[in-house]
DRENTI-651331 format. One record per residue: x, y, z of N, C-alpha, C, CB in turn; residue in one letter. Coordinates in steps of 0.001 Angstrom, whole numbers, padded with zeros to 6 digits, always signed. Each point is the difference from the previous one (the first is absolute). Glycine has a CB too. Example, Ala and Ser with C-alpha at 12.3 -4.5 7.8 and 13.67 -1.06 7.14 Angstrom:
+013190-005690+007800-000890+001190+000000+000900+001200+000000-001892-001173+001246A/+001542+002223-001966+000820+001190+000060-000770+001090+000730+001184-000628-002145S/
This chain:
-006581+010774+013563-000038+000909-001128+001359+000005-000696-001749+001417+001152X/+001952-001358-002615+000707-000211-000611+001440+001097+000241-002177-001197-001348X/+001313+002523+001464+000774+001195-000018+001259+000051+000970-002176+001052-000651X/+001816-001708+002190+000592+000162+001105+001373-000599-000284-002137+000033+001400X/+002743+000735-000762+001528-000626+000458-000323-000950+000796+001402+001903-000002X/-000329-002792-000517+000230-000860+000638+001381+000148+001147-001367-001077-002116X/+001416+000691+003416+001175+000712+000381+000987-000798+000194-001111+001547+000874X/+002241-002270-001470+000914-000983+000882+000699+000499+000573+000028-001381-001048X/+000126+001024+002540+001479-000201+000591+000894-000407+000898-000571+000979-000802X/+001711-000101+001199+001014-000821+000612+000431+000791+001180+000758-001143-002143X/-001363+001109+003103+001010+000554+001255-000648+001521-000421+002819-001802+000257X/-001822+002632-000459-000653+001129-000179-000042+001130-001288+000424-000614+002286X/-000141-000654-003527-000108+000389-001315-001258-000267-000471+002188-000301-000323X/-002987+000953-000390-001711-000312-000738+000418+000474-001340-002063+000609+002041X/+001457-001421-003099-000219-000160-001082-001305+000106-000592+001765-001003+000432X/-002363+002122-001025-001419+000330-000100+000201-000523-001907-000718+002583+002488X/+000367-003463-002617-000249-000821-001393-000835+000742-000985+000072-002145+001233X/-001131+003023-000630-000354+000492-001472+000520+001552-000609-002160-001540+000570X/+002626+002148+000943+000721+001031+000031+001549+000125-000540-001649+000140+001727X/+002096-001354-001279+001345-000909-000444+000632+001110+001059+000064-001231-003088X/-000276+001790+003976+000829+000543+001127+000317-000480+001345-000758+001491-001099X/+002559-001516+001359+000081-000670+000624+000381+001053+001567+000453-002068-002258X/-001008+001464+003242+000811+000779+001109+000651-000768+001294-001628+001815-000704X/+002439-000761+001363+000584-000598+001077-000159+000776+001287+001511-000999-001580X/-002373+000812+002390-000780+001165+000640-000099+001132-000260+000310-000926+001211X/-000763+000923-002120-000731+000697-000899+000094+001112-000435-000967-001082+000672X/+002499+001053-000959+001300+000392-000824-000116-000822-001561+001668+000250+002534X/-001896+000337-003378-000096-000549-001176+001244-000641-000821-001794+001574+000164X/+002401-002980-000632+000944-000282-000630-000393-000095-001053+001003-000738+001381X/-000119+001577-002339+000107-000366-001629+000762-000696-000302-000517+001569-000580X/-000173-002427-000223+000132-001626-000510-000361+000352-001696-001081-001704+002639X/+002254+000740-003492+000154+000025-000995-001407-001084-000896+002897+000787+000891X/-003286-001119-001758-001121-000628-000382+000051-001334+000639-000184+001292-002091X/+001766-002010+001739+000562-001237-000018+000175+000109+001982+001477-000219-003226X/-001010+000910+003210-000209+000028+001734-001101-000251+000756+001311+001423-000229X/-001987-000797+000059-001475+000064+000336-000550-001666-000104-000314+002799-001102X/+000406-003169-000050-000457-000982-000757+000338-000898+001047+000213+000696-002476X/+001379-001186+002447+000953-000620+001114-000553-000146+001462+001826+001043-001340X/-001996+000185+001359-000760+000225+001794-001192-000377+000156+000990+001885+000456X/-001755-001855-001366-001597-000632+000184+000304-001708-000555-001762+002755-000742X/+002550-002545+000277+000182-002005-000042+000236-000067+001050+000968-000918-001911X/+000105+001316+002542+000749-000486+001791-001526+000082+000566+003022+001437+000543X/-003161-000813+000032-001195+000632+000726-000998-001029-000229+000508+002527-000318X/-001127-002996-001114-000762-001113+000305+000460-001359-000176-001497+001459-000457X/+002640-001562+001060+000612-001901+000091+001207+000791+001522+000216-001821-003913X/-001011+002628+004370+001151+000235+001442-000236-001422+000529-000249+002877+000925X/+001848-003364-000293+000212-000868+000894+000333-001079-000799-001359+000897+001703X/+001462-000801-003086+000279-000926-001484+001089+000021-000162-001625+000357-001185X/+001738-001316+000794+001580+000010-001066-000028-000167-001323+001052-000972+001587X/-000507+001802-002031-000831+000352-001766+001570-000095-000828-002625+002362+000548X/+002523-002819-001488+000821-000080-000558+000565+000731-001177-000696-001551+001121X/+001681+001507-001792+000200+001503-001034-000918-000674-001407+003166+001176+000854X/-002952-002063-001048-000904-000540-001019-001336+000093-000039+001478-001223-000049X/-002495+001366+001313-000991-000072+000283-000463+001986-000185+000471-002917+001612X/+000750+003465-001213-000126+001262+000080+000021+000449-001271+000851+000117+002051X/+000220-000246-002870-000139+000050-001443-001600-000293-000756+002654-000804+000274X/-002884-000413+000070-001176-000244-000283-001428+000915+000129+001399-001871+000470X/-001489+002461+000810-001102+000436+000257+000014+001722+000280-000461-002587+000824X/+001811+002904-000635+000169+001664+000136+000146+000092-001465+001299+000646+002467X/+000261-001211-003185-000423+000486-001539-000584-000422-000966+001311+000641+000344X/-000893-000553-001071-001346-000493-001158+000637-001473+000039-000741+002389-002056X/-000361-003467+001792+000324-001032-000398+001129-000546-000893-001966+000348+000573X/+001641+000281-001899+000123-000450-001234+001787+000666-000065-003179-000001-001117X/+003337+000709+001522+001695+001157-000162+000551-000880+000715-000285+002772+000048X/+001827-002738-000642+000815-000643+000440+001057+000810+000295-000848-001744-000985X/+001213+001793+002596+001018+001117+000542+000609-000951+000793-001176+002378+000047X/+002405-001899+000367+001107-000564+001341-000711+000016+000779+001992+000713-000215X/-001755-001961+001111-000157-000106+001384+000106+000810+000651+000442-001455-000150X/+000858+002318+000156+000708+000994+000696-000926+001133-000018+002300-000813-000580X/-003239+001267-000383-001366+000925-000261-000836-000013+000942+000005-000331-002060X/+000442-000704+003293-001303+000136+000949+000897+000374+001108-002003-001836-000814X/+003496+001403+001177+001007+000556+000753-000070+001395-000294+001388-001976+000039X/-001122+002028-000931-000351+001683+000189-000516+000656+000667+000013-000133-001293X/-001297-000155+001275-001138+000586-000072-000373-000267+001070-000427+000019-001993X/+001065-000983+002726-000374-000433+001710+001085+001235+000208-000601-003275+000647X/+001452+003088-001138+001192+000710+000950-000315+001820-000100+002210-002294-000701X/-002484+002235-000112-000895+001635+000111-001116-000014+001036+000223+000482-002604X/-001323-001271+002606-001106-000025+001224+000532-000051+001098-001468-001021-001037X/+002866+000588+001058+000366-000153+001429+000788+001460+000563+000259-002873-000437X/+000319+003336-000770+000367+001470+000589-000622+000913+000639+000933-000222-001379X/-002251+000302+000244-001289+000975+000509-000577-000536+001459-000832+000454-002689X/+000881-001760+003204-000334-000111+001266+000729-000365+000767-001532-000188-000581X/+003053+000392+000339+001206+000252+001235-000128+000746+000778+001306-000369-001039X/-002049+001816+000655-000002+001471+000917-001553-000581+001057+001175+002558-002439X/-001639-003280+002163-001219-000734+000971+000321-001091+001107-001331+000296-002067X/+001745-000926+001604+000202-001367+000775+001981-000392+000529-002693-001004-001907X/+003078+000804+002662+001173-000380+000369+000588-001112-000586-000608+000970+001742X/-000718-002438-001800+000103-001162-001184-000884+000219-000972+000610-001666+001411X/-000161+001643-002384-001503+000228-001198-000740-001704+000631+001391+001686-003243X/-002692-001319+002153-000476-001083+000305-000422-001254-000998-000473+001669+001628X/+001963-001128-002981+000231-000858-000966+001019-000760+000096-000963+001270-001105X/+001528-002420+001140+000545-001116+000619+000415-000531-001463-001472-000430+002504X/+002930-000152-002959+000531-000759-000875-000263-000918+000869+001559+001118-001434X/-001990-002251+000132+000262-002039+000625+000963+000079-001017-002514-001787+000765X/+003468+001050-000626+001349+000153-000467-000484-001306-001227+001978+001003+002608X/-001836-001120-003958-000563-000579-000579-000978-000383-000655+001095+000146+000885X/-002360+000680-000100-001080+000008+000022-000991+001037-000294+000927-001395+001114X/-000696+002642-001044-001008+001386+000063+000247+000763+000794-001566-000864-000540X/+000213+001150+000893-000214+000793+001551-000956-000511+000830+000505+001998-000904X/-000309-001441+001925-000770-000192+001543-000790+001493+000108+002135-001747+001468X/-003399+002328-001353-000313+001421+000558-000939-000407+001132+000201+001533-002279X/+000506-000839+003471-000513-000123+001166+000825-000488+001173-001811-000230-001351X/+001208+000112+002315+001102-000364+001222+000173-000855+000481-000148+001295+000466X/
């Protein structure tokens, strides 16, 4: 059925897709649009290595043209909000390359 959440996740974060709410045992994190967005990309290419170009591509709009650094950001904010969770986040720089989400 169309309606249902869909749930992704990671260890012990869930992402309810039609609700767009995210939790961490089930403690609710507020996540910015672009965050959110970010986290349900990770979430479905966990164990990927994704690149900032690829991320650009498919979190923001195609067609806009922003800095690279627009997705550093924006990792580096997701990673704050789940510092108080995890000891290692479970977003990973490839030095050159993107990111890694997962372990």
């Amino acid at each position: 059925m169309e309606d249902e959440n869909e749930i992704l996740s990671y260890k012990d974060v869930k992402l309810y897709t039609r609700s767009r709410k995210v939790t961490f045992q089930n403690s609710v994190i507020r996540l910015r649009n672009k965050e959110y967005s970010l986290l349900e990309y990770f979430l479905r290419n966990c164990g990927k290595v994704v690149t900032r170009t690829r991320l650009l591509e498919e979190v923001w709009d195609r067609n806009i043209t922003c800095p690279t650094n627009t997705v550093d950001v924006h990792v580096s904010s997701l990673r704050r909000k789940f510092k108080k969770y995890f000891i290692f986040g479970p977003i990973k720089t490839v030095h050159c390359v993107g990111y890694f989400f997962g372990d």
